[in-house]
C-alpha positions as CSV (number, residue, x, y, z in Angstrom):
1,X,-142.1,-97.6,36.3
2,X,-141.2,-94.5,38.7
3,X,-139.0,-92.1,37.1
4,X,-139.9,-89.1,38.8
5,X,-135.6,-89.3,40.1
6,X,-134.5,-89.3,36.6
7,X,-136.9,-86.9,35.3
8,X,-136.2,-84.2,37.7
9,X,-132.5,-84.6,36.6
10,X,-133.6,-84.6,32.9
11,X,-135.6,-81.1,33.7
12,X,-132.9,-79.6,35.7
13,X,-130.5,-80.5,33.3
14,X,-132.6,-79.1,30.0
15,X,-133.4,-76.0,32.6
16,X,-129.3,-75.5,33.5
17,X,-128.2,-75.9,30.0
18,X,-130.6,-75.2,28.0
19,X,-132.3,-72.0,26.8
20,X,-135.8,-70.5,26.9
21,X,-137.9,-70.2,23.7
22,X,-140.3,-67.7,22.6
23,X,-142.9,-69.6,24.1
24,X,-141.6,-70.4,27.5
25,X,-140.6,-73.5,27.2
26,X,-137.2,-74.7,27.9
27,X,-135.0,-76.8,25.4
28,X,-131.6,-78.0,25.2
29,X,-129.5,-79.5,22.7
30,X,-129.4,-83.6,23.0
31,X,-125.7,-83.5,22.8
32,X,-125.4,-81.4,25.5
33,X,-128.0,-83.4,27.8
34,X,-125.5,-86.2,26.6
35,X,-122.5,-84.4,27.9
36,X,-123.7,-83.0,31.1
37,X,-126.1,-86.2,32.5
38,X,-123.6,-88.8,31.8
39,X,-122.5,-89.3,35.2
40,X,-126.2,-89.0,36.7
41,X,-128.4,-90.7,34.0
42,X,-127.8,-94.2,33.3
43,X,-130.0,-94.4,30.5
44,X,-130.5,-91.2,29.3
45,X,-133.0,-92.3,26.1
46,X,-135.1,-94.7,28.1
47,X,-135.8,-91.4,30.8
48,X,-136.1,-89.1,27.2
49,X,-138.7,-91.9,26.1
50,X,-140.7,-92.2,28.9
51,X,-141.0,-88.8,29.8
52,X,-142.1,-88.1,26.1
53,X,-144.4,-90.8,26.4
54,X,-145.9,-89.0,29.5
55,X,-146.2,-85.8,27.4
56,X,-143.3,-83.9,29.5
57,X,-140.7,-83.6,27.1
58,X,-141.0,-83.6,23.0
59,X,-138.1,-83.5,20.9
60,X,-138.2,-84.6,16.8
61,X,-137.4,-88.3,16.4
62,X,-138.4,-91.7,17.8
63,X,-135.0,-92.4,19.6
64,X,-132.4,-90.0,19.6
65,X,-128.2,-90.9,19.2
66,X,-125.0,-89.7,19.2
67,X,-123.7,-87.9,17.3
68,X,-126.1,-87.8,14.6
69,X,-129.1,-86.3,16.6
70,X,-126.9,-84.2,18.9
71,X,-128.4,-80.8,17.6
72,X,-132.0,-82.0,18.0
73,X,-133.8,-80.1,20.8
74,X,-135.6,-81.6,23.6
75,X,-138.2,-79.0,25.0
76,X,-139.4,-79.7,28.4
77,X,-143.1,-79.2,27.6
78,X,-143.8,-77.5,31.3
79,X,-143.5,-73.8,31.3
80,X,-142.8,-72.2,34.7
C-alpha cells in the first residue's frame, strides 16, 4: 500500500498545526489533525496507523478516536 500522498498531508498537517518539542520533533494534537485534515484525509486513522507502523509517526494508543483521544499527541518522528 502507497501512502506517501496521504502521509505528506499527515506531516504537513502535524508541521502547520502542530508545535516543536524539546527534542525537535514535531507533534500536534489528534483533535486538531481531526479538524484540519477532514477534507483531505479520508481515513485519517488508517494513514496514522500505517505510518506508525512504518516508524514515522508515534502517538500513545493503538487507534485513536474522537473525542476521547483528541488531546493525545502524534509526534512525527522525523526531525528536520
Amino acid at each position: 500500500m502507497d501512502l506517501s500522498g496521504e502521509y505528506q498531508i499527515l506531516k504537513d498537517a502535524i508541521k502547520e498545526y502542530g508545535t516543536v518539542n524539546s527534542d525537535g520533533r514535531s507533534s500536534c494534537a489528534y483533535g486538531i489533525l481531526f479538524d484540519k485534515t477532514a477534507n483531505t484525509l479520508e481515513a485519517l486513522n488508517g494513514t496514522l496507523r500505517a505510518a506508525k507502523r512504518q516508524k514515522k509517526v508515534a502517538f500513545d494508543a493503538e487507534i485513536l478516536m474522537m473525542p476521547n483521544d483528541k488531546d493525545v499527541q502524534v509526534v512525527l518522528l522525523e526531525i528536520e
